[in-house]
C-alpha positions in Angstrom: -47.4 173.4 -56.3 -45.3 170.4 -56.3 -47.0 168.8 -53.6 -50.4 169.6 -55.4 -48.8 168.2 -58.5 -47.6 165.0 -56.7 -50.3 164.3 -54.7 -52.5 164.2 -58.2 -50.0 161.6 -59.9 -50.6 159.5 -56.6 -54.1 160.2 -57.2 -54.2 159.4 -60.8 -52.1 156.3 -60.3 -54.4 154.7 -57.5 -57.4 155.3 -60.1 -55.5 153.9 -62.5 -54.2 150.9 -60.3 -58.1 150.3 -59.0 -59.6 150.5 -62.7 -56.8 147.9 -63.8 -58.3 145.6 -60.8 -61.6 146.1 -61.5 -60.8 145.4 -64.9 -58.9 141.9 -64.2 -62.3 141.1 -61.8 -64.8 141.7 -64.9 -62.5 139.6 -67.2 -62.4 136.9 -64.3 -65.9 136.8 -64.0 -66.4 136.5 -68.1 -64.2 133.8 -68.0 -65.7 132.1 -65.4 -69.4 132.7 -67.4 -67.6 131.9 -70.8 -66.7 128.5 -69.4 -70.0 128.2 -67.6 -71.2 128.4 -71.3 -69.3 125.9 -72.7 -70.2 123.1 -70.0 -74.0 123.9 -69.1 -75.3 121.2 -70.9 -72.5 118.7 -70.7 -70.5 118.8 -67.1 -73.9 119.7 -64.8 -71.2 119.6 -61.3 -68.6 121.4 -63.0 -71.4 124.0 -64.4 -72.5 124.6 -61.2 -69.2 125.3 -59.6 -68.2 127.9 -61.8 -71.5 129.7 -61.6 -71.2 129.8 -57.8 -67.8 131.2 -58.1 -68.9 134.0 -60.8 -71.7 135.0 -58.7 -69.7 135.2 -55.1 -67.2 137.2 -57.2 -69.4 139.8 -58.8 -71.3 140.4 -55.6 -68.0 141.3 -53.8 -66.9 143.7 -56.5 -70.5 145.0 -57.4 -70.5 143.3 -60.7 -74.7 143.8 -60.6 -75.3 142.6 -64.6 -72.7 139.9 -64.0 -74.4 138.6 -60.4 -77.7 138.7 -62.3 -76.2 136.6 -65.0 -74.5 134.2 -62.6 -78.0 133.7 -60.7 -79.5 133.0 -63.8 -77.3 130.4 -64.4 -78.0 128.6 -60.8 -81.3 128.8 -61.3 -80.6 126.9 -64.5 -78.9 124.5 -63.0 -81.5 123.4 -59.8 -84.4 123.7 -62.6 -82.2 120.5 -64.7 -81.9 119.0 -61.3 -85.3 119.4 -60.5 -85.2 121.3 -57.2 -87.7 123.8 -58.7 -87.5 125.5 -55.3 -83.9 126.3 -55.3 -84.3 127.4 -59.1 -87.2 129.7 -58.3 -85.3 131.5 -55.7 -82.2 131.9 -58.1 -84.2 133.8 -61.3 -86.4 135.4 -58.9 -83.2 137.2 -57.8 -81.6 137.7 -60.9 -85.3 138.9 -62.2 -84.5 142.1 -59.3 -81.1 143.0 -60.6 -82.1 143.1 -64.4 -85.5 145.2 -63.5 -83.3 147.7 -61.8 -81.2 147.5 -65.2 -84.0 147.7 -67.4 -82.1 145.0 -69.4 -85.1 143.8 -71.9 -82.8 141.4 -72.7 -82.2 139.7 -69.2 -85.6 139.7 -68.5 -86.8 138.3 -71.6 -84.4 134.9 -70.8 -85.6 134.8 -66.8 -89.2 135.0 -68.0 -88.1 132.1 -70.1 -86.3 129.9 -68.0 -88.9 130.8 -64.6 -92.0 129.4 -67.0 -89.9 126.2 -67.3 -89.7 125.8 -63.9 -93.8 126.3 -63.7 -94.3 124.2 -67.0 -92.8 121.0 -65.3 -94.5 121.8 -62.2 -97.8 121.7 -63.7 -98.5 125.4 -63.3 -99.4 125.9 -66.8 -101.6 129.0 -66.7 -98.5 130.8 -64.9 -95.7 129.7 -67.5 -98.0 131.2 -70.5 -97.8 134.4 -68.4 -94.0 134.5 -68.3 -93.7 133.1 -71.8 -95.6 135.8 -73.3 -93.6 138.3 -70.8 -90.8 137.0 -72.1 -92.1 137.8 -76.0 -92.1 141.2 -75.2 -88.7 141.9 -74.0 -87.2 139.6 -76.8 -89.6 142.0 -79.0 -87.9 145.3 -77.5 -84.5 143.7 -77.6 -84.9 142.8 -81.4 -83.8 139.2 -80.1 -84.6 137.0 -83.0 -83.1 134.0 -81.5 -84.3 134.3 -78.4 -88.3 135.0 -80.0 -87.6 131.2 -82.0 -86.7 129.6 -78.5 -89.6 131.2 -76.8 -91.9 130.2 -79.7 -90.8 127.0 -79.3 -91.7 126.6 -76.1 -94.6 128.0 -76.5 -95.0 125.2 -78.6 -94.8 123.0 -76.0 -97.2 124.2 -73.6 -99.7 124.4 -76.2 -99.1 120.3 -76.8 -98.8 119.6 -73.2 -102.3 121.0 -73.1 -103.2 118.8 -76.1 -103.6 122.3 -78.4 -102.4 120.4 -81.1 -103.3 123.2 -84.1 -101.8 125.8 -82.1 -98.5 124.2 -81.4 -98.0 123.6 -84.7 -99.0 127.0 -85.6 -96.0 128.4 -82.9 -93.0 125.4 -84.1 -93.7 126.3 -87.7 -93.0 130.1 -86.4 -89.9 128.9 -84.5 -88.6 126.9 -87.1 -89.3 129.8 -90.0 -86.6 132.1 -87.6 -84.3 129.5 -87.3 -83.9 129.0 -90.9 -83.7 132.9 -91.5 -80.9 133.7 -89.1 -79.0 129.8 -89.8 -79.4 129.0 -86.1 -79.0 125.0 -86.0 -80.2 124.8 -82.3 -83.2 126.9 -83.2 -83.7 124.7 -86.2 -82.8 121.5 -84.4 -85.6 121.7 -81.2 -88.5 123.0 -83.9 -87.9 119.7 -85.7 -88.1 118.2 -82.4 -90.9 119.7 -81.5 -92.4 118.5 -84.9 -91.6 114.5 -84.1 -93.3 115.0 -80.7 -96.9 116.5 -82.5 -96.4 113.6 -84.8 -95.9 110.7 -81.6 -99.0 112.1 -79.5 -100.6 112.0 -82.4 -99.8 108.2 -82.6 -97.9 108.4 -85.7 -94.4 107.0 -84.9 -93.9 106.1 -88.3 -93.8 110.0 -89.4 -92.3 111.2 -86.4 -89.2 109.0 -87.0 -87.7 111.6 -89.5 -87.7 114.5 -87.3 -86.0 112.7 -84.4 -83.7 111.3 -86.3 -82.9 114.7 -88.2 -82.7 116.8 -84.9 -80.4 114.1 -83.6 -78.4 114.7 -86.4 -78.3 118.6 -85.9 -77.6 117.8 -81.8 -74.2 116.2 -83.1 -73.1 119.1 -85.4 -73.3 121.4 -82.4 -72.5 119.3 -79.9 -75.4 119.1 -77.3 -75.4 115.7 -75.4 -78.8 116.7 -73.7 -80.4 117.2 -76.7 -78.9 114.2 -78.1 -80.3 111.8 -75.7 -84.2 113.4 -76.0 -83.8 112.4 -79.6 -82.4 108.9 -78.5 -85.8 108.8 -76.2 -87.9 109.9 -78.8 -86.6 107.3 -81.2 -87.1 104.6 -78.5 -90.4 106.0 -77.8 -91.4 105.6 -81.8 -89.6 101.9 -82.1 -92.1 100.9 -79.1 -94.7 101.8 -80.9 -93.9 100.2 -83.6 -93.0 97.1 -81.8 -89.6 96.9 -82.2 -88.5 96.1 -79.0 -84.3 95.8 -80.6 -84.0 99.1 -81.5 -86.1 100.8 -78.9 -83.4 99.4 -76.4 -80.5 100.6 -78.4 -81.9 104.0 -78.6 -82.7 104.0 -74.7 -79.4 102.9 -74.0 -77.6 105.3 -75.6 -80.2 107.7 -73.4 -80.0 106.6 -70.0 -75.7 106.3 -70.5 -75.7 110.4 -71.7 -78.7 111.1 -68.7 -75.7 109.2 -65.9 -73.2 111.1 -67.6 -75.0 114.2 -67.5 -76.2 113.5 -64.0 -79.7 114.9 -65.2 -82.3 114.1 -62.9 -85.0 114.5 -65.2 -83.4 112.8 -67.8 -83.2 109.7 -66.0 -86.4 109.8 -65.1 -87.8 110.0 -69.0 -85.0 106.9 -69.6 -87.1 105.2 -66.8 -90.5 106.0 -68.4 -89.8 104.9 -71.7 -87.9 101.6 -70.2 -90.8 100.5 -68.4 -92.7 101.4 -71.6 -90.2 98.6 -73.2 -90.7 96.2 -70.3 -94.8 96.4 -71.0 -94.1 96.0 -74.7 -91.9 92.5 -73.6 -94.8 91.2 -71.5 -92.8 92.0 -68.2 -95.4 93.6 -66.0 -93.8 93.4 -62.8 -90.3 94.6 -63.9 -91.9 97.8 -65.9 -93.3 98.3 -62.3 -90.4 98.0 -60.0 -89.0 100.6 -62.8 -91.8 103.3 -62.4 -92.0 103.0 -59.1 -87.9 104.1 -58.9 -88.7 107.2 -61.7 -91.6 107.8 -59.1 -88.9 107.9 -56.2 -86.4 110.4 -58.4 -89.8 112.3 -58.7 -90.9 112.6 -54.9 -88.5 115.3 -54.0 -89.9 118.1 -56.4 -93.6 116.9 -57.5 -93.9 117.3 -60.8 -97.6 117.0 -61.3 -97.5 115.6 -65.4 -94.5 113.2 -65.0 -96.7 112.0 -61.7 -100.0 111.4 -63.7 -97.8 109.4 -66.8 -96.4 107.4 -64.1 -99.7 106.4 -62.2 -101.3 105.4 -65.2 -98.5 103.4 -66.3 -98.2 101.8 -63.4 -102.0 101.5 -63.0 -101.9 99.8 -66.7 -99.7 96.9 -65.3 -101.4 96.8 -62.8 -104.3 95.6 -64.9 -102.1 93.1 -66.6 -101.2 91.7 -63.0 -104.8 91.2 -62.2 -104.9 93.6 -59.6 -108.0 95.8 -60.9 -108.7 97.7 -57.7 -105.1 99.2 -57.1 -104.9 99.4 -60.3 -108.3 101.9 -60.4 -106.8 103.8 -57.9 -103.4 104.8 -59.7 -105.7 105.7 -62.4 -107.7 107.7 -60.6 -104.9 109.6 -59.1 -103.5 110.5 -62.2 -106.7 111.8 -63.6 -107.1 114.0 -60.5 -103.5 115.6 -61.1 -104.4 116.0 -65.0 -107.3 117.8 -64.1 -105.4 120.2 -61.5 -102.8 120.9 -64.3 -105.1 121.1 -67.0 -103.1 118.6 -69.1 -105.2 117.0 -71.5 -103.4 114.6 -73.1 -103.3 113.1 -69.4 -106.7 113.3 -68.8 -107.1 111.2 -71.9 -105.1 108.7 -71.0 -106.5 108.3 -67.6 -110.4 108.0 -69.1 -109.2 105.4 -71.7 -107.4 103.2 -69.3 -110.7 103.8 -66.4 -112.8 102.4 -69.2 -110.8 99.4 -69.6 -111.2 98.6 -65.7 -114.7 99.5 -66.0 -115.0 96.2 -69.1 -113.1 93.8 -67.0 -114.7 93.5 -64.4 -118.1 93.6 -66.3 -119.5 97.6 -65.1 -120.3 98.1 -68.7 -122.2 101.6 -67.9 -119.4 103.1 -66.1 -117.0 101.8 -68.5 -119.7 103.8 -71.5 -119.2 106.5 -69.3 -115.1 106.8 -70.0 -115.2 105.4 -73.6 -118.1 109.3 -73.9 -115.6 111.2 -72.1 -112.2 109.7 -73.8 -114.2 110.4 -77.1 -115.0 113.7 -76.3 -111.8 114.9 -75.4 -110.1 112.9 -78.1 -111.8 115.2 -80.7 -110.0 118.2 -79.1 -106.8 116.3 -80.0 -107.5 116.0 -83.6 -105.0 117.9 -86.2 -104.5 117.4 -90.0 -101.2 115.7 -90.4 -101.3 115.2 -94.1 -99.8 118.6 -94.4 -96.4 119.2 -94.1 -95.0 121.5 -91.0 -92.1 123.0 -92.8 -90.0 123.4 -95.8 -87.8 120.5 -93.7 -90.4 118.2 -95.2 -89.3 118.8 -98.6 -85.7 118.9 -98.2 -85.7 115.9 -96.3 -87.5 114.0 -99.4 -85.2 115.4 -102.1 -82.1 113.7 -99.9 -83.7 110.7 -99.1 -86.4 108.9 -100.9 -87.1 106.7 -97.3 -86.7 109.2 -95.1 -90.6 110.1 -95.2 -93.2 108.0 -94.2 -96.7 110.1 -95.3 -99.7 109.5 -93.2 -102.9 107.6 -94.3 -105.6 110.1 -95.3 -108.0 107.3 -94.4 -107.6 106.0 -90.9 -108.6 102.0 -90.2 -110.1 102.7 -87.1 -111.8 106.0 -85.0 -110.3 107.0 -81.9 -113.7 105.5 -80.1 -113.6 102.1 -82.3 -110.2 101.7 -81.3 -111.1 102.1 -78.2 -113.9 100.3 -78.2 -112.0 97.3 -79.7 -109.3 97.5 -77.2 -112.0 97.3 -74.5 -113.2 94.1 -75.9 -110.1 92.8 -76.2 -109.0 93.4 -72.8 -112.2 91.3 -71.7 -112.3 88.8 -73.3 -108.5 88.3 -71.9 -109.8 89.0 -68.5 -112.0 86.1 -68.9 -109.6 83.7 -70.2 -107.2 84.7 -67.2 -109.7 84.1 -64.7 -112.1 80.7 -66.3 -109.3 79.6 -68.6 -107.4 77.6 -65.2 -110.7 76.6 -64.1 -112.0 74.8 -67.2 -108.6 73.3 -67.3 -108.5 71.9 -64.0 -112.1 70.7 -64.7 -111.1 68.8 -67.5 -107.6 67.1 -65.5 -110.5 66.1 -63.1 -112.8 64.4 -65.7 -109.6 62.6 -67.2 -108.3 61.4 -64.3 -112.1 60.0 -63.1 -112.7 58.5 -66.8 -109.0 56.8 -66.2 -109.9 55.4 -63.0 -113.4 54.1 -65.0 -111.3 52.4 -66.9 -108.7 50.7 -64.6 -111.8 49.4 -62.6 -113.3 47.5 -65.5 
């Protein structure tokens, strides 16, 4: 009996001893997540590290919710680096673990975070599949928060697409739950969101308020990625307006967080909306020599809208460098990528800037052709922006009387007379680029025969 009785305190004290360790391993690996957390968005290296580490520790000790977690967070990390590859590989793993969980609300955030990765690829059809997957679980997990972020990006796809109505529709719902449940993240990407209907809507003058309001909100919780989109937006809306000062202070500020952040897609919106500037300074050749290194950050991973943007940009100074023919063929490319993707806004773009080529070099059917198709697709676009999005609206005018800047109910020009003017424009500087040198050296050469007239007699 004694050695019965012994033998079951040695027994009782090794299961002890090995629920003690196990227990020191779980808290390890919620420290390591918990400080994971904290530096996601801010120290991308150090982020990374300390995933790695909680996901080699929870496989060893057959943490399975925590390995799930930590794989999650990898995958999170390669998609803000763009190596969608890497990051498709990582949630498609932790996407296993949580089905053999049945966690509704694991899968709901790897549904999320894997129609990311297809939204910046392009695959658009695919993301609305997880997106909506993703709606479900947050549905069964009664995840409020997690509903407004999907929402949200809903959102997004929708304006990618150039579903203008519906986007707004899905930001206002976002928005709605963030104010309910006091979630300033929530709150802060749904005003985002708002400034970013308002810009591809070519109103920078009402999307101002937005940026600068979810800037604000970025600073009261501290998110320097979120911070330097609002800084890019603002630039964004200063170009438009041309106000070429403050477009590079806001851009500055940008590309400084995107180093610091060492966020490859980051940079490369910096780039964009740099050689954006450059065009806006008359400085063709340098906005250029900029795309062409935001196309080289691209290469590795191919995403298929931030290609098209690029091509047309560059394409557009080409036009300016009176190089029409490569210039057609960037434009070209881009529409053929728009197309694959489905991304209208893209498409738009292309047709508008195809017509242009078309005018200058005097193919005036073709270039009817574009202005049709640029009109047509333009009227998909359209959205009634004289009514506010959200009670934001009205708070933002009680605090500040300056802080809103309305929208004319009667626009100056059409989509299709703007474009038409812009078309006519552009020719009639074609023409004084190419005859305007001629004409000038034809008049030297009559002055300098009528002097020679004159010094004969």
């Amino acid at each position: 009996m004694k050695i019965g009785k012994i033998i079951a305190i040695l027994l009782l004290f090794s299961i002890s001893e090995s629920l003690e360790a196990q227990n020191k391993v779980s808290m390890k690996i919620d420290s390591l997540l918990d400080e994971y957390f904290a530096v996601s968005n801010s120290h991308r290296e150090l982020a990374l590290s300390l995933a790695e580490n909680a996901r080699k520790l929870a496989q060893k000790h057959g943490e399975k919710h925590n390995e799930a977690v930590a794989l999650e967070c990898l995958g999170v990390q390669y998609y803000y680096r763009g190596d969608y590859n890497k990051a498709r590989d990582f949630l498609n793993q932790s996407l296993e673990i949580y089905n053999e969980e049945n966690s509704s609300t694991g899968l709901a955030s790897v549904f999320t975070n894997l129609a990311l990765v297809e939204q910046d690829l392009g695959n658009l059809n695919q993301a609305h599949y997880y997106y909506t997957t993703s709606l479900v679980y947050d549905r069964n997990s009664h995840d409020s928060i997690g509903m407004a972020f999907t929402i949200n990006n809903l959102g997004t796809l929708y304006l990618h697409k150039g579903d203008f109505q519906r986007a707004r529709a899905y930001f206002q719902k976002a928005y709605d739950i963030g104010k309910s449940v006091h979630h300033l993240e929530v709150i802060g990407n749904s005003i985002g969101n708002f400034g970013l209907l308002r810009l591809e809507s070519s109103n920078p003058d009402s999307a101002i308020p937005y940026f600068r309001k979810a800037l604000s909100i970025a600073k009261q919780y501290g998110d320097e990625y979120a911070q330097a989109i609002a800084n890019i937006n603002l630039g964004l809306c200063m170009i438009e307006k041309s106000e070429a000062d403050s477009a590079e202070r806001y851009l500055t500020i940008a590309a400084r967080t995107s180093e610091e952040l060492e966020d490859n897609e980051l940079q490369i919106e910096c780039l964009l909306a740099k050689a954006k500037l450059m065009l806006l300074l008359n400085q063709p050749e340098l906005a250029n020599r900029i795309l062409f290194s935001a196309q080289k950050l691209n290469n590795p991973t191919e995403r298929k809208k931030t290609s098209a943007q690029i091509f047309t940009l560059i394409g557009k100074n080409l036009l300016l460098m009176n190089q029409p023919e490569k210039a057609r063929n960037y434009f070209l490319q881009s529409l053929d990528i728009a197309k694959e993707i489905g991304a209208l806004p893209e498409m738009i773009d292309a047709y508008k800037h195809l017509a242009m080529f078309y005018s200058a070099i005097s193919m005036y059917d073709s270039c009817e052709l574009y202005i049709d198709l640029y009109a047509k697709e333009w009227s998909k676009l359209t959205i009634d922006t004289t009514l506010p999005d959200t009670s934001f609206v009205y708070e933002a005018k009680s605090n500040n009387k300056n802080i809103l800047h309305r929208i004319s109910k009667n626009s100056q020009l059409s989509p299709l007379k703007l474009l038409v003017t812009l078309v006519f424009a552009l020719t009639i500087l074609w023409a004084g680029m190419i005859y305007l040198p001629k004409i000038l050296l034809s008049l030297r050469k009559k002055t300098k025969k009528d002097n020679s007239n004159t010094s004969a007699k």
